[in-house]
N, C-alpha and C positions, 0 to 999 in steps of 0.2 A: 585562535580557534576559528573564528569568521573567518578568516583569511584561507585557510585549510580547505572550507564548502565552495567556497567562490572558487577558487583555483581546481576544484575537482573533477581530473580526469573525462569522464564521462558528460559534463555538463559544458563543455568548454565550446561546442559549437553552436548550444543551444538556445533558449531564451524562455526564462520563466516564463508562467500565465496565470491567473486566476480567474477562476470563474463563482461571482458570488454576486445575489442581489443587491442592489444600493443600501439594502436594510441592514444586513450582517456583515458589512463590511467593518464599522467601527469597533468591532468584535475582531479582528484579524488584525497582525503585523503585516504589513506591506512591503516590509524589508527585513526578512528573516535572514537572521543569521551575515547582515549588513547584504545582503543580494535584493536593489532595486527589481519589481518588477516595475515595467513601463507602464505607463496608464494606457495606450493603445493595447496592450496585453490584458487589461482588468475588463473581461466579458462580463453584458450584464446577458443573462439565458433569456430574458423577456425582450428582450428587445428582436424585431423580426432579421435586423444587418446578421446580428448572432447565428442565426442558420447554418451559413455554410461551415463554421468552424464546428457548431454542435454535433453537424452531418458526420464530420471527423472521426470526433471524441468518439460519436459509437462505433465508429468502423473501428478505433483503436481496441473498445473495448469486446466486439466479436473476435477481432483478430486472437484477444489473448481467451477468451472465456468462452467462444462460441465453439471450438474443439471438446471443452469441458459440459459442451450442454446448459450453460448458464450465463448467456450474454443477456444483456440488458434491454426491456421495452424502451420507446422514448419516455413513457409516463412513467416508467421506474428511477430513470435519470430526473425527470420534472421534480414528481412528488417526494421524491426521498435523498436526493444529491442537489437540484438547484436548488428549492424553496427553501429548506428549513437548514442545509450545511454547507462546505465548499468543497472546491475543486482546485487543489494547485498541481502544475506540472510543467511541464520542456518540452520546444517544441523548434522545429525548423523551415524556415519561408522554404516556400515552394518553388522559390527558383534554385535553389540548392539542394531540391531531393537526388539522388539518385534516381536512376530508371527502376532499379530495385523498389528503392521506396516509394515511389508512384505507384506504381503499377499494385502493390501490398495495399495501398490506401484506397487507390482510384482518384485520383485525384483530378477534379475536371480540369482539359487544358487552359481554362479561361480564370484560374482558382490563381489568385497571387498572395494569398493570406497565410496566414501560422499552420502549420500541419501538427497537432502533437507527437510527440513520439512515448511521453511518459505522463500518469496522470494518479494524481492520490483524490481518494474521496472519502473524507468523514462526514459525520453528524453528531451536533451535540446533544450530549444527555441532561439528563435534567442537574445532578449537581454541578454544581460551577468548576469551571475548568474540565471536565471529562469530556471523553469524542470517544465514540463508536465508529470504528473504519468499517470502511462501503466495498471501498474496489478501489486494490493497485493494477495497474497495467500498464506493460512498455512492453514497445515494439523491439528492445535490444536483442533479443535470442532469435528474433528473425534476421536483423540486419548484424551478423559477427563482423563481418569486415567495415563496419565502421565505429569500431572502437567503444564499445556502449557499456561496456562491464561495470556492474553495479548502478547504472542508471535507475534501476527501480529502488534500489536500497536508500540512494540518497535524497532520490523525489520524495520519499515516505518523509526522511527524516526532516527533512527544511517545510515538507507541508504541517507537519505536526508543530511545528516552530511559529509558522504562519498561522494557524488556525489555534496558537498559546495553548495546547493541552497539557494538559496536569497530569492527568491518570487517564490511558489509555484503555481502551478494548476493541478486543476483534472476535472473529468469527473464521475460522479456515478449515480444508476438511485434511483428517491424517495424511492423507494420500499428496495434498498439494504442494508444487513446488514452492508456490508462494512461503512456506513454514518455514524453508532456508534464509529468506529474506528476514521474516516477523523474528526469528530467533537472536538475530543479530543484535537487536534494540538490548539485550541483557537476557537474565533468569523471567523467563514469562509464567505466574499465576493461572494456574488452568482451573476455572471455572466448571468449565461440562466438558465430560469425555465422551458422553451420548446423546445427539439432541436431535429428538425427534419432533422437537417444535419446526427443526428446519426442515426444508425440504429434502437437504441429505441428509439421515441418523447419524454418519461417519463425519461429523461436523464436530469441531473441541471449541469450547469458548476460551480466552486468556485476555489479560491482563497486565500492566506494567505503570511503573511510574514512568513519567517521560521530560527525565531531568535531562541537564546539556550535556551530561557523560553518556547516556545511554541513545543520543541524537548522533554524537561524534560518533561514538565507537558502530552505532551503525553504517557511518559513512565511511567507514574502516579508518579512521582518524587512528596512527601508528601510534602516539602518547598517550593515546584513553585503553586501558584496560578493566575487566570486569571480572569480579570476580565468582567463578561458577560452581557450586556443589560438583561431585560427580553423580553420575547416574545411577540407579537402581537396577531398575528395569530397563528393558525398550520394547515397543510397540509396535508390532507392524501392521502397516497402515491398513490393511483388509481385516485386522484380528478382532472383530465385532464383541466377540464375546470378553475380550480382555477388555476392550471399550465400556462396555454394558458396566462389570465387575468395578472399574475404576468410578464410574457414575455411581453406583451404588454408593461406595466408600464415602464419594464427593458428599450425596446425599444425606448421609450418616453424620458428617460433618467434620470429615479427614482430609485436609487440604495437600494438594501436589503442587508440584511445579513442572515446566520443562526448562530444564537446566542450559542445554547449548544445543545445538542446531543440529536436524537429524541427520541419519547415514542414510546411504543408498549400494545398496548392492545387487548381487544377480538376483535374489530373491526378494528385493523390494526394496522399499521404504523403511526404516525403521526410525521408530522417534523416542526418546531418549524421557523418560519420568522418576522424578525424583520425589518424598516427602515434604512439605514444607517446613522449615524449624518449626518450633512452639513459642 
């Protein structure tokens, strides 16, 4: 099974990293899923050498979130991704970008350090073993010609390894690609179908255990299979009022799921909900 993640396609030119204080590091696997990270790759974010590579990490994350209106402050990355959780991803020296990839990053000519290209970010909750995901991001759907498919899928999965989560949760909104990815992990627990806490109301909350079948089978591991209710309904991802109605029910205390990974056609998004047994 180790053997499968290490060997996978999309990570094969790359080179782990994490980014985590010297405090919460004895909290994290170091070698998830038997894949060494180098200790020249373990960033501490306090330390000022740190800089240029942080400089990175948010150009990585405008690149993928700043189209959507929600790239990250520095002090959103400080206070809520360095201090209290981690950061693991892949990434490639800088004397092996492409012109392509430079030029996407910026990357100063005098820069010879990690450039990331992929990055998972939780935080832990208060019960022991659970993580709240932050923000996935890779630059693969920019660079197609260098081979990158599923790079995001499997950053999630070896950093939720590294970072030993039990019982997973996220936050994503109907509409995002990213739900193709979160869907993979198995049948995800849908918490809120409307959450006006966030800043977007079209935000669902979900949840998952995050056993080694549902790590594998995210990293499309061909022998791990999950087994998936069919669907009920589907959603499409602008349909506010089927949103509201399903929060209601949530509220009531009728629990859903989303069963397996939405569809996309000429007329949108759709995402696929199911009851949950009793």
């Amino acid at each position: 099974m180790s053997a499968f993640i290490q060997q996978h396609s999309a990570i094969q030119r790359l080179e782990p990293f994490l980014i985590a204080i010297p405090q919460n590091r004895s909290s994290l696997d170091l070698k998830p899923f038997g894949l060494s990270i180098p200790k020249s790759n373990i960033v501490n974010p306090t330390r000022l050498s740190s800089e240029p590579f942080l400089t990175l990490l948010q150009t990585l994350d405008a690149r993928t979130f700043g189209p959507e209106g929600m790239p990250m402050d520095r002090w959103v990355f400080y206070d809520c991704c360095y201090m209290p959780g981690a950061i693991f991803g892949f990434g490639l020296r800088a004397n092996a970008l492409s012109e392509k990839a430079r030029q996407l990053f910026g990357v100063p000519t005098d820069y010879e350090g990690l450039v990331p290209y992929a990055m998972y970010i939780a935080i832990p909750m208060a019960p022991e073993g659970a993580w709240m995901g932050h923000n996935l991001a890779s630059i693969g759907p920019m660079l197609p010609e260098e081979g990158l498919k599923g790079l995001g899928s499997v950053t999630k999965a070896i950093a939720l390894r590294c970072f030993q989560t039990e019982r997973f949760y996220g936050a994503t909104q109907w509409s995002s690609k990213a739900l193709f990815v979160h869907s993979k992990f198995g049948v995800l627990d849908l918490l809120t179908a409307y959450t006006p806490a966030h800043s977007t109301p079209q935000t669902l909350t979900y949840s998952f255990e995050a056993t080694e079948r549902s790590l594998l089978s995210a990293a499309g591991h061909p022998d791990v299979h999950i087994e998936r209710p069919e669907p009920e309904q589907w959603v499409e991802a602008s349909d506010v009022e089927t949103m509201i109605e399903l929060q209601d029910r949530i509220e009531a205390g009728e629990q859903f799921m989303i069963p397996t990974r939405p569809r996309r056609d000429e007329t949108g998004i759709w995402v696929p909900v199911c009851e949950k047994p009793s």
